[in-house]
Every structure is written in C-alpha cells, then in structure tokens.
N, C-alpha and C positions, 0 to 999 in steps of 0.2 A: 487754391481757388483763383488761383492771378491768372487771366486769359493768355497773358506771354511764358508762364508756367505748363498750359494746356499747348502753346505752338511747341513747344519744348519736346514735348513728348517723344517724338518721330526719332531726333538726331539723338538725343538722352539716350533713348533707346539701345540706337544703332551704337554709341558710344560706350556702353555697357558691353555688350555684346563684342567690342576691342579690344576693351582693357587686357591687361594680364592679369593674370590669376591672382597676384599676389595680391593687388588692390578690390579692396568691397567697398560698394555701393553703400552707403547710410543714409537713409533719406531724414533731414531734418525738417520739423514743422516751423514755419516763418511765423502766421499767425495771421500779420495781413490788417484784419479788420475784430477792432474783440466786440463784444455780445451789444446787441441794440435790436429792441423791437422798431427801432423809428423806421416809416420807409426812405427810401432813398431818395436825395433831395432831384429836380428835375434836371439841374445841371448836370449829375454827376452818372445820372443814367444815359445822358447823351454824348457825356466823355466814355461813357465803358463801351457803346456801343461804337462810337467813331474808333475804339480801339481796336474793336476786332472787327473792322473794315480794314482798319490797317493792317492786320495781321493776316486777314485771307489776301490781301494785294501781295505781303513780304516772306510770307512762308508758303510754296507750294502745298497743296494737300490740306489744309487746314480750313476747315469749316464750322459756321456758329448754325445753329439756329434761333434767327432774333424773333419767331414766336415766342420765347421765351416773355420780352419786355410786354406784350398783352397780352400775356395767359395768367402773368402772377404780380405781385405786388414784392417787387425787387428790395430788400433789405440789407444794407451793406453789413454785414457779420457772418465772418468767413470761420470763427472759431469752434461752432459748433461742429461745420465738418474737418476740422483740425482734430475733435475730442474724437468725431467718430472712428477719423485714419487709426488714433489712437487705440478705442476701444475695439476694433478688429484686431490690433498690433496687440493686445492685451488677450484676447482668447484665442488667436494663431498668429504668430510670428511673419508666416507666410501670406496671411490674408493684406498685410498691410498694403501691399501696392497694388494687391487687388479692390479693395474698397478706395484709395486714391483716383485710381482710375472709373469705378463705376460711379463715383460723386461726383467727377470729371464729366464722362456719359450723362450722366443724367440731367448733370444743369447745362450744357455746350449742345448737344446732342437732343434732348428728350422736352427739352425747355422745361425741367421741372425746379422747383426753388431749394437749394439746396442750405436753403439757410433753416428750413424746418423739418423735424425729429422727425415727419412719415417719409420726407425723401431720404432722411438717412436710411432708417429703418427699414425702408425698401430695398436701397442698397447693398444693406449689410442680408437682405434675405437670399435676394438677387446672387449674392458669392459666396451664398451655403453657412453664413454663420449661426448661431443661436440665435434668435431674435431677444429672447427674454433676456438672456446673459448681456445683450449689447445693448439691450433698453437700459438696465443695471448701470454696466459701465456707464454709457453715453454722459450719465448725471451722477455717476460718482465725486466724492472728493479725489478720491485716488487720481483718477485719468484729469482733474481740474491741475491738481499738484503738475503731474508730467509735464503736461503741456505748459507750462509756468516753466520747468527743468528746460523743457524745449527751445523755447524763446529765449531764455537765458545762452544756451547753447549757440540761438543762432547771433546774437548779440554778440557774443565772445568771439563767434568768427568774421565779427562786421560783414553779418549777410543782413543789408537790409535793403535792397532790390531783389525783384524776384522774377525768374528762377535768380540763385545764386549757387555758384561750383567752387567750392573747396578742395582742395589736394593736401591732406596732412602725411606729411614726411620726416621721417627722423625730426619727431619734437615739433617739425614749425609746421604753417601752414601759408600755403600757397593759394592765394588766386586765379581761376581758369577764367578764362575769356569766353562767355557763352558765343556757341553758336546755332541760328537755329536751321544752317543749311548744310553745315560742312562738320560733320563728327570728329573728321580729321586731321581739320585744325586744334581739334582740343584734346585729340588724342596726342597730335603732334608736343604741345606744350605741357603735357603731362608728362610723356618720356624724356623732355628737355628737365624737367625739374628732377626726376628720379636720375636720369644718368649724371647732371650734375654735382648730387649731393650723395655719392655713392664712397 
C-alpha cells in the first residue's frame, strides 16, 4: 500500500522478467500501517499526497488519481489489505500478485478506499476468487497469525522502508539498491553478489 511501492511496479516488473531462472521472486508483506478506524489526521493526507506529486515528477509513467482524497474518508491502515494479499495467497498461490496489484488499482487508479472489506472484496471478485472463502479468510485467526509470521520476516531482513529488495545467497542476505528507473542497475548488483560468493 506505500505509493513508492506502486512507482515500483514498472522496473520490479521488468527486473523479474531479467533474473535467471535460478532466483524466485518472494514477495514479503511489510505491513506499513496496522488496523485503525481513526481518519487520517489533516497533515498526513497532505504529506501522502505531496508524495505522489513527487513521484509522477520522478518516475515516468506513474500516475495517482487524487479523486481519491474527496471521494473517501482516507484511513491510514494498510493491514487489512496485507490480510487480503494474504487471503488470495491462501486459496491460490498464483492469485497473490494478482490481488496486490488489483488493491493497487483500485486505491491509485479507481480512487476507491482500500482500507475497507467491500474494496477488498471487490478486488478479490474482480481476479476470479471465491468471494465467500475470502470473506472467511479475510477475518480468520489464521491469515491474522501469517501476517504477524510476515512482519516478523521482514524484520529479520531489516526491510523497513518500502519497497525494500533482499537477495538471499548461500545463507546470507544481501541488500539491493531500489531503482525505480533503471532495472538494470539492480540486475547489475544482483549478479555482482552471486558471481562473487560462488
């Protein structure tokens, strides 16, 4: 849900699409923001939106739409669609980055609020999932557990800026240097760490 997570997207992408085979993608949940009905205080919507000023100036191709901040009552709790990435990753393994991206869509894109259960819900319909199975999950203890395992996980990797790129290699883990213009800068320093520790 971190708008420099959405500029991301484009080179993430294309940098996937580099790799060699041998390395797989894992997408970890950061978490961000956990659960609050409160709204957003007035400051901190005018920080989020001077951010993605910033970001349509510094990433080509990358657009918001700021209908978004007068259509809805903006609530900073980004965890609920962290459970729903989840509960898609929970009843298809491959849905996962499909629902990333339509939660993406829908709050960047659709100005819809992605901090409540009908724009998950929509999302998860929107990419073919069961709805009633993903309502289930959505408020499981189960998918509450993971995502706790999640965070943990990104903890352990000291990712706590976001987007954040890990390279785990024989045992250790490596730091990539996001880029959100040049794929092949981080392609570049990804094969410097494997052909090094070979």
């Amino acid at each position: 849900m971190c708008s420099w997570c959405y500029a991301f997207v484009n080179s993430w992408s294309a940098l996937q699409r580099a790799l060699p085979a041998h390395v797989d993608a894992i997408y970890v949940l950061g978490g961000l923001a956990p659960d609050t009905t409160e709204p957003m205080p007035d400051a901190m919507r005018s920080m989020i939106q001077q951010t993605w000023r910033k970001i349509e100036k510094t990433v080509p191709g990358v657009h918001f739409n700021f209908d978004f901040w007068a259509q809805n009552t903006p609530v900073r709790s980004t965890y609920p669609a962290c459970r729903a990435v989840l509960a898609a990753r929970e009843q298809n393994p491959a849905a996962e980055v499909e629902m990333l991206l339509a939660i993406q869509n829908a709050y960047y894109q659709l100005a819809k609020n992605p901090s409540l259960p009908e724009t998950l819900l929509e999302c998860a319909e929107t990419i073919g999932l069961d709805s009633a199975v993903f309502q289930s999950d959505l408020s499981s203890e189960t998918i509450d557990a993971v995502l706790k395992q999640e965070l943990q996980l990104a903890a352990e990797l000291n990712a706590f800026s976001f987007p954040s790129l890990r390279l785990m290699h024989r045992d250790a883990i490596y730091p990539i240097a996001i880029d959100y213009l040049d794929h092949g800068a981080m392609l570049k320093e990804i094969a410097a760490v494997i052909n090094n520790n070979e």
